[in-house]
KOLBASE-979712 format. One record per residue (C-alpha): residue number from 1; residue in three letters; x, y, z. Coordinates in Angstrom, 2 decimals, padded with zeros to 5 digits, always signed. Example, Ala and Ser with C-alpha at 12.3 -4.5 7.8 and 13.67 -1.06 7.14 Angstrom:
KOLBASE-979712
<num 1, residuo ALA, x +012.30, y -004.50, z +007.80> .
<num 2, residuo SER, x +013.67, y -001.06, z +007.14> .
//
This chain:
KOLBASE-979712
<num 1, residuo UNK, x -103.69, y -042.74, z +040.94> .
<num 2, residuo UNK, x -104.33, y -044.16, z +044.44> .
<num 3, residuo UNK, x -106.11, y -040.42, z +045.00> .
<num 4, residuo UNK, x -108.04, y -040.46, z +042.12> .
<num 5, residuo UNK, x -109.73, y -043.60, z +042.85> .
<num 6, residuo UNK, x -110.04, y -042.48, z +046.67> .
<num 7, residuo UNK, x -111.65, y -038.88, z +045.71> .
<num 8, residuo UNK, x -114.09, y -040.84, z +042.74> .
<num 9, residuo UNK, x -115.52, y -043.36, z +045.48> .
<num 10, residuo UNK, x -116.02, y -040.23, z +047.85> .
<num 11, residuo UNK, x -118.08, y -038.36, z +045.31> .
<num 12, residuo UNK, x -120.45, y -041.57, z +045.09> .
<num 13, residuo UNK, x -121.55, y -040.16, z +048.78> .
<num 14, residuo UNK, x -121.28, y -036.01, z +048.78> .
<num 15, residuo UNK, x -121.86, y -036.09, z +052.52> .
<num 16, residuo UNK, x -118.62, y -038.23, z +052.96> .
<num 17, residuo UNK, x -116.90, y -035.94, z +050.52> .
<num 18, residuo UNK, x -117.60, y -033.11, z +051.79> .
<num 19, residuo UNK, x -116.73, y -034.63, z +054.99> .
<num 20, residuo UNK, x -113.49, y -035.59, z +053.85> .
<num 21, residuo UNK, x -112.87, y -031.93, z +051.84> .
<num 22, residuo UNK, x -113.16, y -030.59, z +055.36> .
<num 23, residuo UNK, x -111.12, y -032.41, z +057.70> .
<num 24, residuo UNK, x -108.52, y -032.79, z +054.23> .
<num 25, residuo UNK, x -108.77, y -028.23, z +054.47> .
<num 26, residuo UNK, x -108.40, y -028.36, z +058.84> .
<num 27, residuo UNK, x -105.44, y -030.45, z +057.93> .
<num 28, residuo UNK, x -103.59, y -028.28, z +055.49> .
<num 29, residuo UNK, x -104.80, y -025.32, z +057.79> .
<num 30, residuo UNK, x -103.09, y -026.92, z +060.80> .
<num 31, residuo UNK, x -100.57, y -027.80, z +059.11> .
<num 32, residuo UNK, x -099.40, y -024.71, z +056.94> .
<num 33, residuo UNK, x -100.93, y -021.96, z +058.95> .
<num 34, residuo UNK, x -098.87, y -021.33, z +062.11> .
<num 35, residuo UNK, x -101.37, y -020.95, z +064.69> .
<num 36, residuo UNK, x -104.25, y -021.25, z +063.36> .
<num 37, residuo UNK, x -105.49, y -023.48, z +066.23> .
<num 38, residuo UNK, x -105.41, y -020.68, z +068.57> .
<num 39, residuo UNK, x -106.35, y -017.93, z +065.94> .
<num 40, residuo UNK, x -109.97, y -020.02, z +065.45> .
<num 41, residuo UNK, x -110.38, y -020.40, z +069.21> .
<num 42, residuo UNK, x -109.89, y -016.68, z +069.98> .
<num 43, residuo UNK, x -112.15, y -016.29, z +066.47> .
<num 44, residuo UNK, x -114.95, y -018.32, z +068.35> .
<num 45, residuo UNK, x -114.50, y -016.27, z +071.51> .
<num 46, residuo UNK, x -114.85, y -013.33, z +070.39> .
<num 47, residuo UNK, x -117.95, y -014.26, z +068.49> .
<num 48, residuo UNK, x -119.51, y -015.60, z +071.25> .
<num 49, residuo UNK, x -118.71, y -012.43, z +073.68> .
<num 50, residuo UNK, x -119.69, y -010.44, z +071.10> .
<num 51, residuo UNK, x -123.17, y -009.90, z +071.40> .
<num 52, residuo UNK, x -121.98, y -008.33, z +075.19> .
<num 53, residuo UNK, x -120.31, y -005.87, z +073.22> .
<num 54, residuo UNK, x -122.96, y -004.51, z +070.80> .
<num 55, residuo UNK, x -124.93, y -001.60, z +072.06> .
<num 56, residuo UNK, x -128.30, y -003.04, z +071.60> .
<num 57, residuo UNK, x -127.73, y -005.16, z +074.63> .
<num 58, residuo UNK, x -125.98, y -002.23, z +076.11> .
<num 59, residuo UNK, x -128.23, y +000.26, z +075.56> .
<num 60, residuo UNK, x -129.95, y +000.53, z +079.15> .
<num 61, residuo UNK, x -126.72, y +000.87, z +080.65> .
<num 62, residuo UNK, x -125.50, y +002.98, z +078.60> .
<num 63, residuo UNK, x -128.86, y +005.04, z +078.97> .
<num 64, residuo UNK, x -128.41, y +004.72, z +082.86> .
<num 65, residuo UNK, x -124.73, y +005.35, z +083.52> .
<num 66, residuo UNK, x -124.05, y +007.73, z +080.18> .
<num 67, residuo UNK, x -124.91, y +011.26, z +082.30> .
<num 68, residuo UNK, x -122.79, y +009.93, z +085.41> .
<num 69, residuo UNK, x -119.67, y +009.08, z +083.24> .
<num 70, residuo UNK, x -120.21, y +012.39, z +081.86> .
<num 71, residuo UNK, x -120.13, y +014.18, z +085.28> .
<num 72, residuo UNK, x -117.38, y +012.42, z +086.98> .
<num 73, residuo UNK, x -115.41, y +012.92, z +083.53> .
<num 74, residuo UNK, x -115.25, y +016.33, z +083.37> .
<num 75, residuo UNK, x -115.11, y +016.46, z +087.19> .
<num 76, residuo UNK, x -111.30, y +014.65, z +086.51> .
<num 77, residuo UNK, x -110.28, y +015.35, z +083.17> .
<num 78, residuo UNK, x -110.67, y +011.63, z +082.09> .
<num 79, residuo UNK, x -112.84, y +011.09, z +079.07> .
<num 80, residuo UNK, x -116.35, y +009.60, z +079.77> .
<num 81, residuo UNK, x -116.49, y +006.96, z +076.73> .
<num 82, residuo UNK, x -113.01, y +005.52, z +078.70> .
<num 83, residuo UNK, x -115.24, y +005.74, z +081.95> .
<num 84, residuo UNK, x -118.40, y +004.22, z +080.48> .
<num 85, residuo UNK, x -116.58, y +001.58, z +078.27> .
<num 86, residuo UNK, x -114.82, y +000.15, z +081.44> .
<num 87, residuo UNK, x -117.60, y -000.38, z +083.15> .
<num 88, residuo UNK, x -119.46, y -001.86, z +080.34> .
<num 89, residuo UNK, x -117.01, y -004.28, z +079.94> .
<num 90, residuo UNK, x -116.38, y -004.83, z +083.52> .
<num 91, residuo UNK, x -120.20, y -005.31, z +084.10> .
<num 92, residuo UNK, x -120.86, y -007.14, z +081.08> .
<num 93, residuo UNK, x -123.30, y -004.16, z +080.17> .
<num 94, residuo UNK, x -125.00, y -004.65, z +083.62> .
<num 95, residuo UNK, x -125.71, y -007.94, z +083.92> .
<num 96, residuo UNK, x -122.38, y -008.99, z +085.95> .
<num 97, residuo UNK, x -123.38, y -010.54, z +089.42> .
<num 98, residuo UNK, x -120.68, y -008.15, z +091.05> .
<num 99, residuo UNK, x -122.58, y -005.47, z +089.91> .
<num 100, residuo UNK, x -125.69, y -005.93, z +090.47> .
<num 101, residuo UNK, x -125.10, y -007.33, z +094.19> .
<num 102, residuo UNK, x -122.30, y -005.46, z +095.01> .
<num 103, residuo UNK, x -122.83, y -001.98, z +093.37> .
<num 104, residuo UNK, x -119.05, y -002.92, z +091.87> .
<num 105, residuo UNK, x -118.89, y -001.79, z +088.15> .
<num 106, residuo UNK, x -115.10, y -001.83, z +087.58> .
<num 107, residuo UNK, x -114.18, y -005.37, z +088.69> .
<num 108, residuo UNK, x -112.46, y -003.57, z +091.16> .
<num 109, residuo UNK, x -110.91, y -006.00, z +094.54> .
<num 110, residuo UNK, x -111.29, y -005.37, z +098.55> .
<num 111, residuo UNK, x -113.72, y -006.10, z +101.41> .
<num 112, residuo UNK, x -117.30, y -006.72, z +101.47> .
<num 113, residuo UNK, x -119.97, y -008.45, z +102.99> .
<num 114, residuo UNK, x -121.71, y -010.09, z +100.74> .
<num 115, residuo UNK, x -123.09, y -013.15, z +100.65> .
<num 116, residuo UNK, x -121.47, y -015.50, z +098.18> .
<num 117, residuo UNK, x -117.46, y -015.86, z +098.32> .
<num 118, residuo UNK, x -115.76, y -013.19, z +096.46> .
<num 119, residuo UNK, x -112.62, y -010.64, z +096.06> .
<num 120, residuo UNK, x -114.44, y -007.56, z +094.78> .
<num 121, residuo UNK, x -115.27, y -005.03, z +096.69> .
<num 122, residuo UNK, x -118.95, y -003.91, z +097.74> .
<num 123, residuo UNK, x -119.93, y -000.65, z +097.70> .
<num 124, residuo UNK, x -122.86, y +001.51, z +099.41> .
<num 125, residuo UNK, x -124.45, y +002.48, z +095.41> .
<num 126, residuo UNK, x -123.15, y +002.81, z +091.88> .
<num 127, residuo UNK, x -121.94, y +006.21, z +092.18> .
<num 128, residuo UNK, x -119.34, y +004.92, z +095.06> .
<num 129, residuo UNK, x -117.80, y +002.44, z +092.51> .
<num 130, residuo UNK, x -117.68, y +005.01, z +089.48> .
<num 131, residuo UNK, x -116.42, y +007.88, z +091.90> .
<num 132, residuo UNK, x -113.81, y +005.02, z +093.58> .
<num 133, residuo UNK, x -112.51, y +004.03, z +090.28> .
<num 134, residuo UNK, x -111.61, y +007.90, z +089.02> .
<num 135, residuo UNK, x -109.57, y +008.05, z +092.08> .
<num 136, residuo UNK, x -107.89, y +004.57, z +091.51> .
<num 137, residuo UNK, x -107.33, y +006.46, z +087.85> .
<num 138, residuo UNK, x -106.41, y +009.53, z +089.40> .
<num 139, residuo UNK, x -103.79, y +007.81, z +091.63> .
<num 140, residuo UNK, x -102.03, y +006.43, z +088.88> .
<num 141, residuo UNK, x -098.39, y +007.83, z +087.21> .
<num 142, residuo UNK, x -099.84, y +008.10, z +083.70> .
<num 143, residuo UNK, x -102.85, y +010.40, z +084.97> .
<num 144, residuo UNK, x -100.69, y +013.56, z +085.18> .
<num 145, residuo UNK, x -100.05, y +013.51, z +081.70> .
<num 146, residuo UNK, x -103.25, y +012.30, z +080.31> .
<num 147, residuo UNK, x -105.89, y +014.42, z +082.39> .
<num 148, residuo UNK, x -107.52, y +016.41, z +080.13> .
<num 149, residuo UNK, x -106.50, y +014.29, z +077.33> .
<num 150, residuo UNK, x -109.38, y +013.09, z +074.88> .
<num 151, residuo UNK, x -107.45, y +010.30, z +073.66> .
<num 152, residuo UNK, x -108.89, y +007.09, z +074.39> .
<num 153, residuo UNK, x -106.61, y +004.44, z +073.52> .
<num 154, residuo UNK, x -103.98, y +006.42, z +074.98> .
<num 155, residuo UNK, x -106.30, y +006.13, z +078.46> .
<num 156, residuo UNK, x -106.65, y +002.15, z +077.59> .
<num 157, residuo UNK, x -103.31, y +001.51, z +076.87> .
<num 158, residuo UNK, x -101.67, y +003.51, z +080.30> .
<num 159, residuo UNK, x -104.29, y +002.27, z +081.92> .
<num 160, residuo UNK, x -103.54, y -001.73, z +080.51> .
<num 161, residuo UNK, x -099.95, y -001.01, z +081.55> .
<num 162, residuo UNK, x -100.53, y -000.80, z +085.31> .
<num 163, residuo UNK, x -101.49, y -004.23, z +085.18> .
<num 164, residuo UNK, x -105.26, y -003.35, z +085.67> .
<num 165, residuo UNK, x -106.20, y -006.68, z +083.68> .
<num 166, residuo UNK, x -105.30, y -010.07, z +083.81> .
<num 167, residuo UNK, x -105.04, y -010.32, z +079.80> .
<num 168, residuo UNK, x -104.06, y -007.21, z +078.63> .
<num 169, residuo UNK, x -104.03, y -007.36, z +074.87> .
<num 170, residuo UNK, x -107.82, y -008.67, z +074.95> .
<num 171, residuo UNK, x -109.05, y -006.63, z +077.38> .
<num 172, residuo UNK, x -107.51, y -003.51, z +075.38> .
<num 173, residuo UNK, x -109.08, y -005.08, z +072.06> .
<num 174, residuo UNK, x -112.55, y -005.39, z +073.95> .
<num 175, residuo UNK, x -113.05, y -002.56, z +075.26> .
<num 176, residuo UNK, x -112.05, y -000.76, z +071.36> .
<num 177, residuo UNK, x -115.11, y -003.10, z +070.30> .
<num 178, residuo UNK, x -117.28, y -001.52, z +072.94> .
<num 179, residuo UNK, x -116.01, y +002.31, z +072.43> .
<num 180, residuo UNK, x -117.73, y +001.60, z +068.61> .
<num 181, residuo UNK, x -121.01, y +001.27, z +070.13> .
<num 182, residuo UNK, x -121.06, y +004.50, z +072.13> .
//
């Protein structure tokens, strides 16, 4: 009864009702839903990195970088959409500060002299940090079995194993979003 008479005043004002039918739907959701906290916050991530992701805002890059992923692939065996899709993400399509300063399109770490404080490494062009980061993936266990291999997620997930990222599951996730746009 004590409901009744609270939901009848509430629909006197719709804006506090709906109010209320909102925070009364977060509550059950919280409540009921195990982690569903965390499942809207990585919901409102990824729509807010998404737009990095799309190829419209990739397209340049893409455009720029497409015919040198291409040669260093088939130079090593390693499929260019892997190559390209690192970088994109790595670069955020170009527009990363490491890359455009430091010529660094795979987030990769080591010396430079540049000058704002950082841990990636510099190098002389962009070809140096594509050409650097097929050895690094030349170099590694998995590359033995894979070169050659057209299998992307099989590249991503070896490549996820070696500890490459910091977050591995969303990195791997991210850069499936990104291989859709190429």
């Amino acid at each position: 009864m004590g409901f009744k008479i609270l939901v009848d005043d509430l629909k006197k004002n719709k804006i506090y009702f709906l109010s209320f039918f909102y925070s009364f739907n977060l509550y059950i959701l919280t409540t009921f839903v195990p982690n569903f906290m965390i499942k809207l916050k990585k919901l409102f991530v990824l729509l807010y990195f998404l737009p990095l992701f799309l190829g419209a805002r990739n397209s340049k890059y893409i455009e720029k970088y497409k015919p040198l992923s291409i040669e260093l692939g088939e130079k090593h065996k390693i499929p260019y959409k892997f190559i390209l899709a690192l970088a994109i993400m790595e670069t955020e399509g170009g527009r990363s500060k490491i890359c455009k300063k430091l010529h660094n399109h795979f987030g990769v770490k080591g010396k430079n002299k540049a000058q704002f404080k950082t841990k990636y490494k510099q190098y002389p062009n962009d070809r140096a940090s594509y050409e650097d980061f097929c050895k690094i993936v030349m170099n590694k266990r998995f590359y033995t079995q894979l070169k050659g291999n057209e299998n992307i997620s099989l590249w991503i997930s070896k490549l996820a194993k070696t500890g490459y990222s910091s977050n591995p599951v969303q990195w791997q996730k991210n850069i499936h979003i990104i291989l859709k746009t190429l």
